[in-house]
C-alpha positions as CSV (number, residue, x, y, z in Angstrom):
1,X,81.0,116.1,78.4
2,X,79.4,115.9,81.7
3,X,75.7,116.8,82.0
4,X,76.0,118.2,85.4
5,X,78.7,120.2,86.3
6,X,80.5,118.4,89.4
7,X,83.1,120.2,91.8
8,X,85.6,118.2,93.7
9,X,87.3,119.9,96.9
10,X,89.5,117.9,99.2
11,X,87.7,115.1,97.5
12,X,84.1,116.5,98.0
13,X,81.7,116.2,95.5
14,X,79.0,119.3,94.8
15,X,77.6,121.0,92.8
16,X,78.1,124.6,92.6
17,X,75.0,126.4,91.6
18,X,71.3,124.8,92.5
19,X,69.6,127.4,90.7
20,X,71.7,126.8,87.5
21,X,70.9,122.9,87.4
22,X,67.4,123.5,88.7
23,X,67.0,126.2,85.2
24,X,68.8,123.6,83.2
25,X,66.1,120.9,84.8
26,X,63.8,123.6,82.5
27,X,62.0,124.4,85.8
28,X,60.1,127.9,86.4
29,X,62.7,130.9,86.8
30,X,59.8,133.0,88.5
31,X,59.3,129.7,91.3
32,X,62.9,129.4,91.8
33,X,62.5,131.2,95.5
34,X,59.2,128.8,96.2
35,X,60.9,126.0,95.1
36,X,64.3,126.6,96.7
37,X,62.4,126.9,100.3
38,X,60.7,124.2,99.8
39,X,62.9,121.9,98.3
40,X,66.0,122.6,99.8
41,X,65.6,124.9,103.2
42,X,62.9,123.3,104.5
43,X,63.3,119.9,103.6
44,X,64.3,117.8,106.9
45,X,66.5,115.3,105.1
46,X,68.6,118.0,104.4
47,X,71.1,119.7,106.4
48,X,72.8,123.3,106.4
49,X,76.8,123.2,106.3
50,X,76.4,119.9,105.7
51,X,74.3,119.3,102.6
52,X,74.5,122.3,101.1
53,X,75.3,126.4,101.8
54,X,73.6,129.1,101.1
55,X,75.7,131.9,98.8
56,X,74.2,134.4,96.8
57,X,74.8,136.1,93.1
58,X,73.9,138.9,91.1
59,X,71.5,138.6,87.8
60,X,71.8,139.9,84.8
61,X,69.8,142.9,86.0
62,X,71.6,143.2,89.5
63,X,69.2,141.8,91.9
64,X,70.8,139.9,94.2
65,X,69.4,136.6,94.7
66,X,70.1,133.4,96.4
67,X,71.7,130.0,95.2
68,X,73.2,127.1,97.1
69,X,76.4,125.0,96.5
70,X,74.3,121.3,97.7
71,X,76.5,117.7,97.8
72,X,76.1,115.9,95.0
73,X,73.6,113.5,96.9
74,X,71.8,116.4,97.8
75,X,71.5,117.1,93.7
76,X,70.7,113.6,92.9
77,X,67.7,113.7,95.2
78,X,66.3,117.0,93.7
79,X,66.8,116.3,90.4
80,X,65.1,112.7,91.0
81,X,61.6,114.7,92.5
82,X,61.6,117.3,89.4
83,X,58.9,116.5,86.9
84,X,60.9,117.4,83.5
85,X,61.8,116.1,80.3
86,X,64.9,117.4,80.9
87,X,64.7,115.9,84.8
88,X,64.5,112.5,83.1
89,X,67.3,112.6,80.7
90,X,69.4,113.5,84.3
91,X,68.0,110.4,85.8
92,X,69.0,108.4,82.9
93,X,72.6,109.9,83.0
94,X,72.8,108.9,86.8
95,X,71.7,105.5,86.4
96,X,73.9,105.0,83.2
97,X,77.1,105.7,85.2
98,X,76.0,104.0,88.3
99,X,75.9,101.2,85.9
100,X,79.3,101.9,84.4
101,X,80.5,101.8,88.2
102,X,79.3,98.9,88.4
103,X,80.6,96.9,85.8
104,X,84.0,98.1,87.1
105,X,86.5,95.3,88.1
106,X,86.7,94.7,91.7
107,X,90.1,94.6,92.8
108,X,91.5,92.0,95.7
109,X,93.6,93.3,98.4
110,X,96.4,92.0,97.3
111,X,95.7,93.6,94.5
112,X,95.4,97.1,95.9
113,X,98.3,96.6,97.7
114,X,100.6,95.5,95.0
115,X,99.4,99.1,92.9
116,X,100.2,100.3,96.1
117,X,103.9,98.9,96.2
118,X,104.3,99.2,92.9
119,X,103.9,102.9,92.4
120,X,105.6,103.5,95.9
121,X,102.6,104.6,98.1
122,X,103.1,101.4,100.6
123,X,104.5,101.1,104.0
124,X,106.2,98.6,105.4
125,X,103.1,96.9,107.2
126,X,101.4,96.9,103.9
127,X,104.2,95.4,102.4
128,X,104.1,92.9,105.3
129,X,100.9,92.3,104.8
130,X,101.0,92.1,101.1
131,X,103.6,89.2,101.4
132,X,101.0,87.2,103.7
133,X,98.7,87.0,101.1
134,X,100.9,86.1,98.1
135,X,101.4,82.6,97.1
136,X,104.4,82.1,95.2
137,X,107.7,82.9,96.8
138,X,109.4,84.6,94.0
139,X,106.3,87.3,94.1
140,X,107.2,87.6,97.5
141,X,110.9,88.1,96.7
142,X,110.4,90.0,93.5
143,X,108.2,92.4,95.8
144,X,110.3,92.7,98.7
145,X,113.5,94.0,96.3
146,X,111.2,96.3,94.3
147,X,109.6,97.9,97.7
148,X,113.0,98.3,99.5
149,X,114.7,99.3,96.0
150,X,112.4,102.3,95.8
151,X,112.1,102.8,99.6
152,X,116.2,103.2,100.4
153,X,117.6,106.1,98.5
């Protein structure tokens, strides 16, 4: 389970509600509006439509009140400044998977593109390419029939 909850659209990452992770950070509810100004619309690293937007929601007594959907480097960067217990268990979770990411294997290009060829999401060039940077001559051949076999039904 993920400790904060990450959207994805069209392969952006945000998060949805500030004010939930900033009451799950076990900050204030009654500073929320200080904070938020503060913290988030006047802060000049920041920028509207760009960072973050402003929406609003209802409580559970029907006040309207506002909240902002902020990137996910926008959330890192407020979650790092808040002074919590809770604050620090979120900066260990961020580091622990930036390690994780890390320790990932690097793929080559030739790599990349022979995924690529393989699950039929290469062009020609790339295929082109792909054969300049193989040694052996049967990968090349072995390659080449598996790309056109796929690519001429």
């Amino acid at each position: 389970m993920d400790l904060i909850n990450i959207k994805e659209v069209n392969g952006v990452k945000f998060v949805e509600s500030m004010r939930e992770l900033y009451l799950d950070l076990g900050l204030e509810r009654t500073h929320w509006l200080r904070w938020s100004k503060k913290n988030i619309l006047k802060d000049t690293f920041f920028n509207e439509n760009v960072d973050y937007e402003m929406t609003a929601i209802k409580t559970s007594n029907g006040s309207k009140v506002n909240d902002y959907r902020v990137s996910l480097d926008m959330a890192k960067h407020l979650v790092m400044i808040a002074r919590t217990e809770k604050s620090h268990q979120y900066r260990q979770y961020l580091i622990d998977i930036e390690k994780k990411v890390k320790d990932l294997p690097k793929l080559s290009e030739k790599d990349i593109l022979g995924l690529k060829i393989i699950n039929g999401k290469a062009n020609a060039l790339e295929v082109g390419r792909y054969t300049q940077i193989v040694e052996s001559e049967k990968e090349k051949e072995m390659i080449g029939e598996f790309f056109w076999a796929n690519n001429n039904h």
